[in-house]
C-alpha positions as CSV (number, residue, x, y, z in Angstrom):
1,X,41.3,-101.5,-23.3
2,X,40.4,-98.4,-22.3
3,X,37.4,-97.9,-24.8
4,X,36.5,-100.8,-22.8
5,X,36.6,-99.5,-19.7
6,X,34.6,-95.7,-21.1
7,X,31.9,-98.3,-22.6
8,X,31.8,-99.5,-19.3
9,X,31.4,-96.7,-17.2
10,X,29.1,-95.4,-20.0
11,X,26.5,-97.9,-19.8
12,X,26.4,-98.2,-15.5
13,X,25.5,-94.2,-15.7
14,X,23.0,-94.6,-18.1
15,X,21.7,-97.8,-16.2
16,X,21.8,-95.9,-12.9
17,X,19.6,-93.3,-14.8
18,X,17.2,-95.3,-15.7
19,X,16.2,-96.3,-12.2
20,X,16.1,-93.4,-10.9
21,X,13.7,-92.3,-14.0
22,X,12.0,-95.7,-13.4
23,X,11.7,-94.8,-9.1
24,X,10.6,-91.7,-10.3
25,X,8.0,-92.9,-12.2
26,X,6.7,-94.8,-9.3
27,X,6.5,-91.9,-6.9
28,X,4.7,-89.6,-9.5
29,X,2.0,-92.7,-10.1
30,X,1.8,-93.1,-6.3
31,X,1.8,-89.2,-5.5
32,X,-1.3,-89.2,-3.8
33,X,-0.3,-92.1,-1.4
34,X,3.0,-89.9,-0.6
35,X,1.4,-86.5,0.0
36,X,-1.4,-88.4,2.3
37,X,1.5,-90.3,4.0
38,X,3.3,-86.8,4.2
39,X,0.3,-84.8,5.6
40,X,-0.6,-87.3,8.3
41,X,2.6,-87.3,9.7
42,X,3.0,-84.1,9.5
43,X,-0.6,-83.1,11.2
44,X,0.2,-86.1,13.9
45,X,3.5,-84.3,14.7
46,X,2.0,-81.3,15.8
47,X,-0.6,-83.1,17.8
48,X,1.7,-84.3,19.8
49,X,3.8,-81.6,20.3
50,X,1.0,-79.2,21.5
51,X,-0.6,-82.2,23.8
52,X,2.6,-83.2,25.3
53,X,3.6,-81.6,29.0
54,X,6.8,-79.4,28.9
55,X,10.0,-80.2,30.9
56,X,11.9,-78.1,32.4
57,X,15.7,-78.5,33.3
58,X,17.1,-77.0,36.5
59,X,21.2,-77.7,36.9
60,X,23.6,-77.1,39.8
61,X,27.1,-77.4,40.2
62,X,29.2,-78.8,43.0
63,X,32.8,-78.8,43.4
64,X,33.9,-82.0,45.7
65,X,37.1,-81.3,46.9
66,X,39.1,-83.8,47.7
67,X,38.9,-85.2,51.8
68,X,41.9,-86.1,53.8
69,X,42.1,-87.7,57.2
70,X,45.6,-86.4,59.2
71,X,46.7,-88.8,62.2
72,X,49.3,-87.0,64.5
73,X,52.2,-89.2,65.7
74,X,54.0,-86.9,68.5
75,X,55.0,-83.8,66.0
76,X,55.0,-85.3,62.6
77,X,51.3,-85.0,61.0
78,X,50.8,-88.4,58.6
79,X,48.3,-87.3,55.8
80,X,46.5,-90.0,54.2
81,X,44.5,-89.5,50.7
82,X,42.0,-91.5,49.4
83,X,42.2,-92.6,45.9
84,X,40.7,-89.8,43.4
85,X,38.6,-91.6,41.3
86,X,37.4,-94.0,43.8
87,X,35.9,-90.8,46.3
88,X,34.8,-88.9,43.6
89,X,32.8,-91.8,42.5
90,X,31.3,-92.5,45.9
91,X,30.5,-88.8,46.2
92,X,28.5,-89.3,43.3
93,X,26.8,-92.4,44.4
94,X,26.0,-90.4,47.9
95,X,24.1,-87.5,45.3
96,X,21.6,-90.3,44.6
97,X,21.3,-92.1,47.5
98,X,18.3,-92.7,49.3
99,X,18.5,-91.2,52.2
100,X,19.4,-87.7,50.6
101,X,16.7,-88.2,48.5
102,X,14.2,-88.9,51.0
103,X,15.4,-86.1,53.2
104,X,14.9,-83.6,50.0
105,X,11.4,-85.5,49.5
106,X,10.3,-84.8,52.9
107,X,11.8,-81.1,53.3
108,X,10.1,-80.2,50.2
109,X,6.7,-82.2,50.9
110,X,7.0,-83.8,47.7
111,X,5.1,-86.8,48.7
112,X,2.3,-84.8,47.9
113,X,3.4,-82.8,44.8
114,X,0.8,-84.1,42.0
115,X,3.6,-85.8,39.9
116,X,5.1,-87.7,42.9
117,X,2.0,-88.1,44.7
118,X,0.3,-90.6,41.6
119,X,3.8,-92.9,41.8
120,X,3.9,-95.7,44.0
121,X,7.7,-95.1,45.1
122,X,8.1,-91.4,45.3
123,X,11.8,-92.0,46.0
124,X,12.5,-93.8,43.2
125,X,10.0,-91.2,40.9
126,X,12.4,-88.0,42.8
127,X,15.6,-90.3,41.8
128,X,14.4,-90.7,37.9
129,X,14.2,-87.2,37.8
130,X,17.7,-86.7,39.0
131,X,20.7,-87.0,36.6
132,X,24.1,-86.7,38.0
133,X,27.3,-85.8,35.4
134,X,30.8,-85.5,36.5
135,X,32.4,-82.8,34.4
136,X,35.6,-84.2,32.5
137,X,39.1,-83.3,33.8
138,X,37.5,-81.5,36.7
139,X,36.3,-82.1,40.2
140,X,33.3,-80.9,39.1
141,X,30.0,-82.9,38.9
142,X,26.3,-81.2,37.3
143,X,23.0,-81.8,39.1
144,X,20.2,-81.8,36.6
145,X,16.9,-81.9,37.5
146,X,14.1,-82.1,35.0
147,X,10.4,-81.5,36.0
148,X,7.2,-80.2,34.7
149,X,7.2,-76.8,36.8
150,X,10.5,-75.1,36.9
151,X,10.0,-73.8,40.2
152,X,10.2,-77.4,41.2
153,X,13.0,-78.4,39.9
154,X,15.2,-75.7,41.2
155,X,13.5,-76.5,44.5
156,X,14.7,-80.5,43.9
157,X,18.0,-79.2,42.7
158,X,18.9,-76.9,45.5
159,X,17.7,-78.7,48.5
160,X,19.8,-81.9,47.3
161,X,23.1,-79.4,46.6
162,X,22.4,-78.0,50.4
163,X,21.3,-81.5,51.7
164,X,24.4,-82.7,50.3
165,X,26.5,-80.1,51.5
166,X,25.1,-80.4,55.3
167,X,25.8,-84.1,55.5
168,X,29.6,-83.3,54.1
169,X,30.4,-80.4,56.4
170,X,28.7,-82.5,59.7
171,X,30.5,-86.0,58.7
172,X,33.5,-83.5,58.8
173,X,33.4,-82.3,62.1
């Protein structure tokens, strides 16, 4: 039984080796086909890589701290929090929301940037470039902004984090 099993085990190896003699065999008899196949994509590759347009990657951080709304009843302050996940969701919805956006677009004159200025909707183009990431376990949330100049996107980055901030510290008050 267990000469069987050796004969066995014997005879799938030395099947195995044989195709991979046999697809061997095929390469080596279609060598020029691979090294043209090989070369072209190789050459296309680098085409493309010194044609395409860089992008840079400018990132903020915000903290959002959590809000609270206190109601005095004669002496005894009554502090009321919002759910956690819930606010820091709608923060992050407010980071992309139009009107921030549009207020960033028209401090920074991007309207007539060359990027924005070819797209139809600059507000949605400004938005696309925008990518919002809470950080886990944290209140923290990462403002990337990706862009062909760098100088730009540190510009779109900053003006949304101050934009942001503004419209927080004046609903506040």
């Amino acid at each position: 039984m267990e000469s069987n099993n050796q004969h066995s085990m014997e005879n799938q190896s030395v099947a195995e080796n044989l195709n991979l003699r046999h697809y061997w065999h095929i390469v080596l008899e279609r060598r020029w086909l691979v090294i043209t196949a090989f070369i072209s994509v190789f050459v296309l590759s680098i085409i493309y890589l010194v044609k395409a347009t860089p992008i840079f990657e400018a990132k903020t951080v915000l903290q959002i701290n959590k809000e609270s709304t206190s109601m005095m009843d004669g002496a005894t302050p009554i502090v009321f929090n919002s759910n956690d996940q819930e606010y820091l969701q709608t923060q992050y919805k407010n980071l992309l929301s139009r009107s921030l956006i549009e207020s960033v677009v028209r401090d920074l004159g991007l309207d007539e940037e060359g990027r924005y200025a070819q797209s139809q909707n600059v507000i949605n183009a400004v938005r696309d470039d925008i990518t919002i990431s809470p950080v886990r376990l944290s209140r923290l949330v990462e403002i990337s902004v990706q862009h062909p100049s760098p100088r730009v996107a540190a510009q779109i980055s900053n003006k949304l984090l101050d934009n942001f901030s503004a419209r927080n510290l004046g609903s506040e008050a």
